[in-house]
mmCIF file as Biopython writes it, N, C-alpha, C and O atoms, coordinates in Angstrom:
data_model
#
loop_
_atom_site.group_PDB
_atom_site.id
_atom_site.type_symbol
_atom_site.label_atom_id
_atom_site.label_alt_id
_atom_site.label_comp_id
_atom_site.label_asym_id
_atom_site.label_entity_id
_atom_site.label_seq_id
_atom_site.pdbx_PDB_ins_code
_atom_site.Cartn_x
_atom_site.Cartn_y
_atom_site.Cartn_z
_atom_site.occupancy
_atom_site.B_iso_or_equiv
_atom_site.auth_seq_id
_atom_site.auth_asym_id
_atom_site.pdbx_PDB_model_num
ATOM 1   N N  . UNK A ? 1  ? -1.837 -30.300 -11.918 1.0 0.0 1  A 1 
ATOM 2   C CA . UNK A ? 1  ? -2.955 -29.953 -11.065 1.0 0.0 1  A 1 
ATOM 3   C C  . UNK A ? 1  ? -2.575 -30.095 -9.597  1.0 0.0 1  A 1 
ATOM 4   O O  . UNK A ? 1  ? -2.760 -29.357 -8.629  1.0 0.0 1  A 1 
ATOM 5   N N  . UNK A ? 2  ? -2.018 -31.213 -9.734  1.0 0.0 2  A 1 
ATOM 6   C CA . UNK A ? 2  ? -1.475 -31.571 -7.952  1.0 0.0 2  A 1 
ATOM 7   C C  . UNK A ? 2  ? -0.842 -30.056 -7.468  1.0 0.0 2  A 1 
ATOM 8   O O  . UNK A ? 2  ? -1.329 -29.261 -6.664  1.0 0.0 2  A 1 
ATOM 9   N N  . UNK A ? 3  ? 0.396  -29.957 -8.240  1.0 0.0 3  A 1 
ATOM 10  C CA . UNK A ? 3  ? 1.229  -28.950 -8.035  1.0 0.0 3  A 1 
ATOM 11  C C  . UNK A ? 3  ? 0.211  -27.211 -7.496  1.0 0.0 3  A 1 
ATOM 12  O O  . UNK A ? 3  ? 0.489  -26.315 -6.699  1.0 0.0 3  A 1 
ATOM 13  N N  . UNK A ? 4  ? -0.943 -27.444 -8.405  1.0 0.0 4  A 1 
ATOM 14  C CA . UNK A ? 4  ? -1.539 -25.750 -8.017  1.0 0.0 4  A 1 
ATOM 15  C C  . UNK A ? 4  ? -2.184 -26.010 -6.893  1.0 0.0 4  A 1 
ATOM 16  O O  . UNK A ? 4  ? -2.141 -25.103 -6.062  1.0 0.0 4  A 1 
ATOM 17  N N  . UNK A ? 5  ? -2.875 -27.138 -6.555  1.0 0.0 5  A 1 
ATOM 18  C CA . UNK A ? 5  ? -3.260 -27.615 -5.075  1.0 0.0 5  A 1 
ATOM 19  C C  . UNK A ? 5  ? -2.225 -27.327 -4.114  1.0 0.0 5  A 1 
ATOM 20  O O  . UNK A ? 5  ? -2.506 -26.594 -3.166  1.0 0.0 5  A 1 
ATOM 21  N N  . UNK A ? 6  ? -0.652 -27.978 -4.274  1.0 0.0 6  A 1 
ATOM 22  C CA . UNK A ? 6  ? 0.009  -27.516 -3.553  1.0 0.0 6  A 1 
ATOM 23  C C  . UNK A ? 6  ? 0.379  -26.111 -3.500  1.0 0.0 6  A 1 
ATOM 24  O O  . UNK A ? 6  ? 0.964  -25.860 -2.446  1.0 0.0 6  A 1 
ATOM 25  N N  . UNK A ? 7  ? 0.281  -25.394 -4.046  1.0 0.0 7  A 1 
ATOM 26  C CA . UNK A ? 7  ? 0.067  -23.955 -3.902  1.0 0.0 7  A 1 
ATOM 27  C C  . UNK A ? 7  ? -0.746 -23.217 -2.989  1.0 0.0 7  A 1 
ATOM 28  O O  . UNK A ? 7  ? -0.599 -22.776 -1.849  1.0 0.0 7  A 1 
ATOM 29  N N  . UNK A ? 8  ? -1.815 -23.224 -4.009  1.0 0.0 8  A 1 
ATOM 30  C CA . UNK A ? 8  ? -2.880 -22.782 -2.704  1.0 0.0 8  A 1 
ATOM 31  C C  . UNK A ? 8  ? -2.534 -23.120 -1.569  1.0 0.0 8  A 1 
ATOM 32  O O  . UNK A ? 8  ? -2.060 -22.163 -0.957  1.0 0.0 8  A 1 
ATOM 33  N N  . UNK A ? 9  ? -2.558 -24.418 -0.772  1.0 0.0 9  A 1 
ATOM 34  C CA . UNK A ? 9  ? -2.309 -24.641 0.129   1.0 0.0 9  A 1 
ATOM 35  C C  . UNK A ? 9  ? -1.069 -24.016 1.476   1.0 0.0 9  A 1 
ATOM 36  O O  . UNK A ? 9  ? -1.139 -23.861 2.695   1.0 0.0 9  A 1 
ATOM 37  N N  . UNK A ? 10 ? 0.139  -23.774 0.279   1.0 0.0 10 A 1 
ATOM 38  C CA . UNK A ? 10 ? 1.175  -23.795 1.289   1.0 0.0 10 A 1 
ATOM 39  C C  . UNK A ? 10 ? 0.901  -21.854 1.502   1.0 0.0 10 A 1 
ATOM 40  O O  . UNK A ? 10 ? 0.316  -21.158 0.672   1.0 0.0 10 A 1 
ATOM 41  N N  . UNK A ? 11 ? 1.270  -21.546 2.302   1.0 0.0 11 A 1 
ATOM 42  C CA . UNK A ? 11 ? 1.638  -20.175 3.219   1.0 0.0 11 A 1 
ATOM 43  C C  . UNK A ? 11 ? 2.079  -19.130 2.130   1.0 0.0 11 A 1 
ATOM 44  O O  . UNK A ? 11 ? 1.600  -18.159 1.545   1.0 0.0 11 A 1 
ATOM 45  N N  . UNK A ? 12 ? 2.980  -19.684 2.161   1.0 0.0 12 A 1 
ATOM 46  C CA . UNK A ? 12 ? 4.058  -18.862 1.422   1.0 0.0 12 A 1 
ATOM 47  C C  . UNK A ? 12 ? 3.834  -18.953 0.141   1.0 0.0 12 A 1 
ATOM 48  O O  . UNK A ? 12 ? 4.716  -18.321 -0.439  1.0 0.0 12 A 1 
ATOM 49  N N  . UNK A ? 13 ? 2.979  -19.498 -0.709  1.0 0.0 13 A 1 
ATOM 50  C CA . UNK A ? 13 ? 2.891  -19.169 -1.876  1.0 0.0 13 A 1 
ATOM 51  C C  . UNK A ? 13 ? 1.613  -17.783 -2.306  1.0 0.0 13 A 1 
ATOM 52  O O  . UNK A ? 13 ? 1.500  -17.033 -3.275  1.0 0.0 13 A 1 
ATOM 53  N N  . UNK A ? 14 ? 0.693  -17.999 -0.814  1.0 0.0 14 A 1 
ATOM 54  C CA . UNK A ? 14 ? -0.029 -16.594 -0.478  1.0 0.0 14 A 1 
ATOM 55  C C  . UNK A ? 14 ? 0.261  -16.044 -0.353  1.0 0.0 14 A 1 
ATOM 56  O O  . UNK A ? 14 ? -0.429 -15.051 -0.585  1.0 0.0 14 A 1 
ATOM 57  N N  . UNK A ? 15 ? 1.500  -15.831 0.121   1.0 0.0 15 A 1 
ATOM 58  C CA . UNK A ? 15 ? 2.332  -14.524 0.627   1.0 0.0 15 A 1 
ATOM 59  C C  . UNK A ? 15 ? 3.016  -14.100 -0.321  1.0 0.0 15 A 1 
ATOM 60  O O  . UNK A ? 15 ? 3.132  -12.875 -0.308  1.0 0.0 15 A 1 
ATOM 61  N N  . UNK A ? 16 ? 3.563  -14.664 -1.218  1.0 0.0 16 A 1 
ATOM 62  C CA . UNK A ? 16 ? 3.934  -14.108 -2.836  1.0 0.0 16 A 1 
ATOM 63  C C  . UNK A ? 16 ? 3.186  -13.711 -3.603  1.0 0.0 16 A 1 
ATOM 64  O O  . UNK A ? 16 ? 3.525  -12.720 -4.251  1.0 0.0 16 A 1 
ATOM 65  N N  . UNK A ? 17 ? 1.994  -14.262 -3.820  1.0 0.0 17 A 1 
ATOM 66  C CA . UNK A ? 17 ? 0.914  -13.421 -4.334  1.0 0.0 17 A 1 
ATOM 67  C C  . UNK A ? 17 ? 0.546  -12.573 -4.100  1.0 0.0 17 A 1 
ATOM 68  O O  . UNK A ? 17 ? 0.308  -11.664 -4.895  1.0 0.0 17 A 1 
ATOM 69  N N  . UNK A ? 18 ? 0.367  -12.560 -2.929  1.0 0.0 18 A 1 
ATOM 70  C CA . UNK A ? 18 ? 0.075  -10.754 -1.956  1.0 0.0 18 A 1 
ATOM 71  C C  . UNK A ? 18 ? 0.572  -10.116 -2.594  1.0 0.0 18 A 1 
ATOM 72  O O  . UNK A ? 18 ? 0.028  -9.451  -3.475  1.0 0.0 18 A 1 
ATOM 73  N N  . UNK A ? 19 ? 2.249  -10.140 -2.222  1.0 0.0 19 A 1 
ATOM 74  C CA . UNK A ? 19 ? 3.302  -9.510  -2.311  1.0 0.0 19 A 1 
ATOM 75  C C  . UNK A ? 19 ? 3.094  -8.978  -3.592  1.0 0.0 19 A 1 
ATOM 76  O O  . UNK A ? 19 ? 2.893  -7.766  -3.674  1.0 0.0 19 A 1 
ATOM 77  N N  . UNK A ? 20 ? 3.108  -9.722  -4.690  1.0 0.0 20 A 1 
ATOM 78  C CA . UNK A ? 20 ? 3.125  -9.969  -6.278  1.0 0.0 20 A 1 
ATOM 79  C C  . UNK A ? 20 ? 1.871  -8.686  -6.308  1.0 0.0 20 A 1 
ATOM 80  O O  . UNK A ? 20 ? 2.151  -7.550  -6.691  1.0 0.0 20 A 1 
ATOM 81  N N  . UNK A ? 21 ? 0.702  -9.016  -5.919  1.0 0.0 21 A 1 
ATOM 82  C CA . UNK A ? 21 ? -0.563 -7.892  -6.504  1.0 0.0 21 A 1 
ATOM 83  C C  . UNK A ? 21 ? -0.253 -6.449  -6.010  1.0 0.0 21 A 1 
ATOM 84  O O  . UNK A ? 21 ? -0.302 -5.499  -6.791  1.0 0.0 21 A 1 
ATOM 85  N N  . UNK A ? 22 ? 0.198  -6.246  -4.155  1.0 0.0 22 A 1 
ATOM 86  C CA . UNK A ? 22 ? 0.920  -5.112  -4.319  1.0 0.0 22 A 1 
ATOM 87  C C  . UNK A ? 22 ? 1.414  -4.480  -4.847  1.0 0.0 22 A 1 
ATOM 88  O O  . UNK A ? 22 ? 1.151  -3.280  -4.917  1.0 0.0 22 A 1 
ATOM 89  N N  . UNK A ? 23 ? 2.565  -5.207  -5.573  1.0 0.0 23 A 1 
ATOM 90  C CA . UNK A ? 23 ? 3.908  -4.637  -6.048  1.0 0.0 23 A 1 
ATOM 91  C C  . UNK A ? 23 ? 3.064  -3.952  -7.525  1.0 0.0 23 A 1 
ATOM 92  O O  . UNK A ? 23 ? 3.245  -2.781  -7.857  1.0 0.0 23 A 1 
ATOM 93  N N  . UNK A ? 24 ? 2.084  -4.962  -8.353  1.0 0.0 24 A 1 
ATOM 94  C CA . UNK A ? 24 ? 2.023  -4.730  -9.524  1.0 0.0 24 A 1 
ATOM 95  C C  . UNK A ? 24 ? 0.445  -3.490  -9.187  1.0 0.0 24 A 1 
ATOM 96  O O  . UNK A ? 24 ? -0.167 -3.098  -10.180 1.0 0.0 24 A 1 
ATOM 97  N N  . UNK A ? 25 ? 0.011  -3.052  -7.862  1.0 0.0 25 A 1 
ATOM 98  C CA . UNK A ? 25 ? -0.755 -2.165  -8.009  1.0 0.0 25 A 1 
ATOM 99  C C  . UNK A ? 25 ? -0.404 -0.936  -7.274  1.0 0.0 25 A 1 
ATOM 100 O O  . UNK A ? 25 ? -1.216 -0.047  -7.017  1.0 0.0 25 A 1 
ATOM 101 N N  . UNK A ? 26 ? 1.625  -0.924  -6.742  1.0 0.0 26 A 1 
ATOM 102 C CA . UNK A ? 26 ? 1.880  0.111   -7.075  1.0 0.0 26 A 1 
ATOM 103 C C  . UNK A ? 26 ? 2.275  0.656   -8.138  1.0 0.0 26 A 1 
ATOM 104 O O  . UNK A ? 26 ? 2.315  1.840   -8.469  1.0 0.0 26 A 1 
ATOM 105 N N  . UNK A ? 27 ? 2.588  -0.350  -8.699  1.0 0.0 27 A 1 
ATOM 106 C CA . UNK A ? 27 ? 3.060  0.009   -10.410 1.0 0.0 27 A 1 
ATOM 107 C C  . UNK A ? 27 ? 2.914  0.717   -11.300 1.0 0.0 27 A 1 
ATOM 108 O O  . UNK A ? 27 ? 3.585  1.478   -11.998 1.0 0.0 27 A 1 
ATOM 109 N N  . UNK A ? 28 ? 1.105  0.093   -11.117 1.0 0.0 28 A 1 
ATOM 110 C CA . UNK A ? 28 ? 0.169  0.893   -12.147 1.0 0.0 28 A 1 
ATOM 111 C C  . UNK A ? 28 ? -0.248 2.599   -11.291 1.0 0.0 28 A 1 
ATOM 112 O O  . UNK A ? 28 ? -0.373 3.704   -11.819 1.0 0.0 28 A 1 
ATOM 113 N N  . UNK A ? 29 ? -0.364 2.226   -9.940  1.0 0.0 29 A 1 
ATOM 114 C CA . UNK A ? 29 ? -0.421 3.885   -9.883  1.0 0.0 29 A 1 
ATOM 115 C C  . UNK A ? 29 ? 0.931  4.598   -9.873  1.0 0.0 29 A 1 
ATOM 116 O O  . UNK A ? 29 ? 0.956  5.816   -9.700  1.0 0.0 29 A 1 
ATOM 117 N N  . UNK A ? 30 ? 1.661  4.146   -9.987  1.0 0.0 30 A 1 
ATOM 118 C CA . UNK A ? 30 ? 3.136  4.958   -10.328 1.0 0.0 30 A 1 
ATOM 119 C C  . UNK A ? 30 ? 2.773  5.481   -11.590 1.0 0.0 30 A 1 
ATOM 120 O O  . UNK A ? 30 ? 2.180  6.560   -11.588 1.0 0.0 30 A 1 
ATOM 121 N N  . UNK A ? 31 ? 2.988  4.983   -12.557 1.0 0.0 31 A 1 
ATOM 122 C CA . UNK A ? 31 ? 2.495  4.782   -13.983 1.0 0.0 31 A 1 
ATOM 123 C C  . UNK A ? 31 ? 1.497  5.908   -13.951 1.0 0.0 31 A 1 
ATOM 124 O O  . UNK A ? 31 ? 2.138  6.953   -13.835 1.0 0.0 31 A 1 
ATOM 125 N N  . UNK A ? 32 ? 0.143  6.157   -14.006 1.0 0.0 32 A 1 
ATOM 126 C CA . UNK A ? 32 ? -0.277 6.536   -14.387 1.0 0.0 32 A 1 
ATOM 127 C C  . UNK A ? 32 ? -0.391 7.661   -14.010 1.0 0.0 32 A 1 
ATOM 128 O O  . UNK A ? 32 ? -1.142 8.461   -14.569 1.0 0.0 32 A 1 
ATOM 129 N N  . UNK A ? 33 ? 0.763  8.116   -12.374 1.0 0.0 33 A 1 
ATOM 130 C CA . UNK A ? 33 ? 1.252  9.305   -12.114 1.0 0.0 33 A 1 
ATOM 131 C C  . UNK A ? 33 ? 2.130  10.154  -12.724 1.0 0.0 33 A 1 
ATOM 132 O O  . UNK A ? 33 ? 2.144  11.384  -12.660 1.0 0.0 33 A 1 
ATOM 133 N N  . UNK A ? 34 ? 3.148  9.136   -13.553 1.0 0.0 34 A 1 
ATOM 134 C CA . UNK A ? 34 ? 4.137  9.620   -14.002 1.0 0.0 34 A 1 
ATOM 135 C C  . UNK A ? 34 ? 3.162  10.201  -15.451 1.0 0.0 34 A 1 
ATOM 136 O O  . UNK A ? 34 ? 3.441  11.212  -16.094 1.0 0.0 34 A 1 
ATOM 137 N N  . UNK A ? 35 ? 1.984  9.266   -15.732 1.0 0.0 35 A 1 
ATOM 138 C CA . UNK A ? 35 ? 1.472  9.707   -17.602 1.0 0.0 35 A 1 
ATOM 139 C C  . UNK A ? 35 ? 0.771  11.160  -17.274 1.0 0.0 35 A 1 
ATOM 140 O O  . UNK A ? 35 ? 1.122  12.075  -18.019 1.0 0.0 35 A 1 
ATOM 141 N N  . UNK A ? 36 ? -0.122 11.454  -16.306 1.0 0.0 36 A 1 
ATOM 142 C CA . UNK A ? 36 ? -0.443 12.532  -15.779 1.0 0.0 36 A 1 
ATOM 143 C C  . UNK A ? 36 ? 0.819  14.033  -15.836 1.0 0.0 36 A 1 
ATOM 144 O O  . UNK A ? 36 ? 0.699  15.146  -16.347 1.0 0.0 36 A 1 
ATOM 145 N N  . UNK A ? 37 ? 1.690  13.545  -15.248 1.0 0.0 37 A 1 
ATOM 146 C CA . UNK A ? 37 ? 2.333  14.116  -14.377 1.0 0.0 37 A 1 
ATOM 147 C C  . UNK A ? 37 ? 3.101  14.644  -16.079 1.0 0.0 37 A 1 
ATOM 148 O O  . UNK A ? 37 ? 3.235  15.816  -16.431 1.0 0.0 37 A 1 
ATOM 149 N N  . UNK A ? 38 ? 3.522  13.360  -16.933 1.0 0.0 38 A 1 
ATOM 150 C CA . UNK A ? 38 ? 4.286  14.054  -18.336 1.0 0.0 38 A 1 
ATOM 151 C C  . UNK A ? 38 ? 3.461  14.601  -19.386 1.0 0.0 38 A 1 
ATOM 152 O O  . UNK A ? 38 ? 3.958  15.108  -20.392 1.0 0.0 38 A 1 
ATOM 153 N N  . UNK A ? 39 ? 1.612  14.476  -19.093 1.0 0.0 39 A 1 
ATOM 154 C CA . UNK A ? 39 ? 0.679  15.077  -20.002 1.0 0.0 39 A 1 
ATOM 155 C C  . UNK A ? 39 ? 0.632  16.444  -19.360 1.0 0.0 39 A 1 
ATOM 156 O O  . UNK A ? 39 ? 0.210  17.357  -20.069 1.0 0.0 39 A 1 
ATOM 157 N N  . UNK A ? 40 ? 1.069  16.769  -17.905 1.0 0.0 40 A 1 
ATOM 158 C CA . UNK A ? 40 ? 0.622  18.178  -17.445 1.0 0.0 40 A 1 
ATOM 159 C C  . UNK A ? 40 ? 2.109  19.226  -18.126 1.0 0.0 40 A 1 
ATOM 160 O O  . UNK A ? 40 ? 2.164  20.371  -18.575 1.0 0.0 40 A 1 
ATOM 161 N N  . UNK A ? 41 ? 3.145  18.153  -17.911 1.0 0.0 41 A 1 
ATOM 162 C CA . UNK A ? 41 ? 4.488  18.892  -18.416 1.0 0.0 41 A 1 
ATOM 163 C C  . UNK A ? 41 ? 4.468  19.657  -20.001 1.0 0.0 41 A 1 
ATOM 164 O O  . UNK A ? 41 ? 4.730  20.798  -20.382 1.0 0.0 41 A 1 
ATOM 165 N N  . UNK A ? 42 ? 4.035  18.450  -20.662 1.0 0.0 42 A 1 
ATOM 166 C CA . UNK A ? 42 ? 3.915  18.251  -22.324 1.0 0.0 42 A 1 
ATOM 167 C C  . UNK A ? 42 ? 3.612  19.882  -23.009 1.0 0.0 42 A 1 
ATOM 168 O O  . UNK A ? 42 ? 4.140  20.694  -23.769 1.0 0.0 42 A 1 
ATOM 169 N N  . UNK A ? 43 ? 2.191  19.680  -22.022 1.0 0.0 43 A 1 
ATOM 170 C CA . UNK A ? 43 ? 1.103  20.869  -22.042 1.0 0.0 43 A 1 
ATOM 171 C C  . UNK A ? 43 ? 1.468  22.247  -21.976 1.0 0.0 43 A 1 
ATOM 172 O O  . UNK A ? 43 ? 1.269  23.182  -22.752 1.0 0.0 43 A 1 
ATOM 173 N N  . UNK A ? 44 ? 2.448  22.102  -20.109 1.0 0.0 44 A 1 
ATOM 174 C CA . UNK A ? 44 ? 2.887  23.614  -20.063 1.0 0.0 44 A 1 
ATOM 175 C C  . UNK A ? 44 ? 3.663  24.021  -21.061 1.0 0.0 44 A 1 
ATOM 176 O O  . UNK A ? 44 ? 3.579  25.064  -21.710 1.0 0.0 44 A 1 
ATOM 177 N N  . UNK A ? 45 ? 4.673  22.862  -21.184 1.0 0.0 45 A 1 
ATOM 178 C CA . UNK A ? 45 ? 5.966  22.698  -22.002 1.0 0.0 45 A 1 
ATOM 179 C C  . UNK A ? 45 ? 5.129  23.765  -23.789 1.0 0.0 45 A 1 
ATOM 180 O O  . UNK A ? 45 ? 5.683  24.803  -24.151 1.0 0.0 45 A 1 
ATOM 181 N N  . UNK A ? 46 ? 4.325  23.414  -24.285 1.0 0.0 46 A 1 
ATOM 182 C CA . UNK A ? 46 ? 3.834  23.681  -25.686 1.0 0.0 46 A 1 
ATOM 183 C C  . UNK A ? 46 ? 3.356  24.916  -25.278 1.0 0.0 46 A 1 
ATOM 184 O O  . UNK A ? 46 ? 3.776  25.839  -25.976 1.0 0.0 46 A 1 
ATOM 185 N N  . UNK A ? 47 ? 2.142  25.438  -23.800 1.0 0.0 47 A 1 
ATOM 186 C CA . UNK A ? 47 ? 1.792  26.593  -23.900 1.0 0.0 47 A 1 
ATOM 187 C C  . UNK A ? 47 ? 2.855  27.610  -24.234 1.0 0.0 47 A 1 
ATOM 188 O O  . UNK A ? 47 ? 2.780  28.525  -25.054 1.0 0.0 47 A 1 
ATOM 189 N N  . UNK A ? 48 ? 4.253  27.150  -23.138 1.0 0.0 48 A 1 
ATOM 190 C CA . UNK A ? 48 ? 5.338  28.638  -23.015 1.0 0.0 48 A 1 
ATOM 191 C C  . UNK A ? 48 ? 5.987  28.594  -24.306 1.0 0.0 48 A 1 
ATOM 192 O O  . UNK A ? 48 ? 6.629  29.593  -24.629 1.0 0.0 48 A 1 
ATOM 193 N N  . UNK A ? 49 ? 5.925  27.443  -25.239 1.0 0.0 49 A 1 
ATOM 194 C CA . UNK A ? 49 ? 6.616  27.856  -26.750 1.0 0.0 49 A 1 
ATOM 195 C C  . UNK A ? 49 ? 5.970  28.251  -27.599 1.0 0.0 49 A 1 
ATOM 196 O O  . UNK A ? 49 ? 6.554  28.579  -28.632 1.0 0.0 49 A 1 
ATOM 197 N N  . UNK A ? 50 ? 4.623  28.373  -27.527 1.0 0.0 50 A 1 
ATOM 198 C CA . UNK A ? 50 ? 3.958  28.954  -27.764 1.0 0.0 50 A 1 
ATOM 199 C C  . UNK A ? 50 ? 3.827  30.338  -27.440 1.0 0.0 50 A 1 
ATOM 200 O O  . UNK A ? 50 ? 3.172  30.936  -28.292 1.0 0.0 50 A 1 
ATOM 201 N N  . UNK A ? 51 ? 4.374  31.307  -26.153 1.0 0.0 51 A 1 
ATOM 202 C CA . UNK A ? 51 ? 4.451  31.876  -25.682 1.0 0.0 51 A 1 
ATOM 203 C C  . UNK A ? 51 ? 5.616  32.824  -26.672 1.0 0.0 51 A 1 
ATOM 204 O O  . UNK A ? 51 ? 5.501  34.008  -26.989 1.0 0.0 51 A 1 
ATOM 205 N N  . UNK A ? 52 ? 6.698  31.909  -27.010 1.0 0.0 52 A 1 
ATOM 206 C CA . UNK A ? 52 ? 8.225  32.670  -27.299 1.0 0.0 52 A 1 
ATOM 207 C C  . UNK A ? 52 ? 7.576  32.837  -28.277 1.0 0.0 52 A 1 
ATOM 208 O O  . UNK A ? 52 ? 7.013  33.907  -28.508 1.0 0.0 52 A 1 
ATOM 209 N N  . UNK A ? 53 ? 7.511  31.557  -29.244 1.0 0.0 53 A 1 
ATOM 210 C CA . UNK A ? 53 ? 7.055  31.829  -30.978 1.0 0.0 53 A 1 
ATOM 211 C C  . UNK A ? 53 ? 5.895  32.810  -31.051 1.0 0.0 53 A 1 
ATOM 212 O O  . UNK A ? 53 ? 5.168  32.889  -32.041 1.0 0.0 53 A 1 
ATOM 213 N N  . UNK A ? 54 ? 5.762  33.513  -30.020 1.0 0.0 54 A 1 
ATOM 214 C CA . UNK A ? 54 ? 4.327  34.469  -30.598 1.0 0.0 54 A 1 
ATOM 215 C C  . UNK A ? 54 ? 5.592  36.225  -30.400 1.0 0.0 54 A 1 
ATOM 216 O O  . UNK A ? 54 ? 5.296  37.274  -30.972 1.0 0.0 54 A 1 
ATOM 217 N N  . UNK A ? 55 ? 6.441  36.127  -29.807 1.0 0.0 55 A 1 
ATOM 218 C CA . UNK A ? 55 ? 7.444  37.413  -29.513 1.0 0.0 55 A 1 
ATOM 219 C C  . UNK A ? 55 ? 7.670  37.747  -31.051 1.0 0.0 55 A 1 
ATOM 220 O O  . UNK A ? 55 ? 8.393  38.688  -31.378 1.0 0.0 55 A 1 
#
């Protein structure tokens, strides 16, 4: 308990946390750019073979 008191307290353990929630909320919008971004591919990807297999 002492120890998370000393946490809070010191500077720099705020400043890692910061750091820390940043990092992990560019993450998630990376992420869910890239799931977008490979559901729009997936999609075209099936329309145009869809496209050949109909020749």
């Amino acid at each position: 308990m002492d120890k998370i008191r000393r946490l809070i307290q010191d500077k720099r353990g705020a400043n890692m946390v910061e750091y820390i929630i940043v990092v992990a909320v560019i993450a998630l919008i990376a992420i869910a750019a890239f799931r977008t971004f490979g559901n729009n591919l997936n999609s075209k990807t099936n329309e145009k073979a869809g496209e050949i297999n109909s020749l």
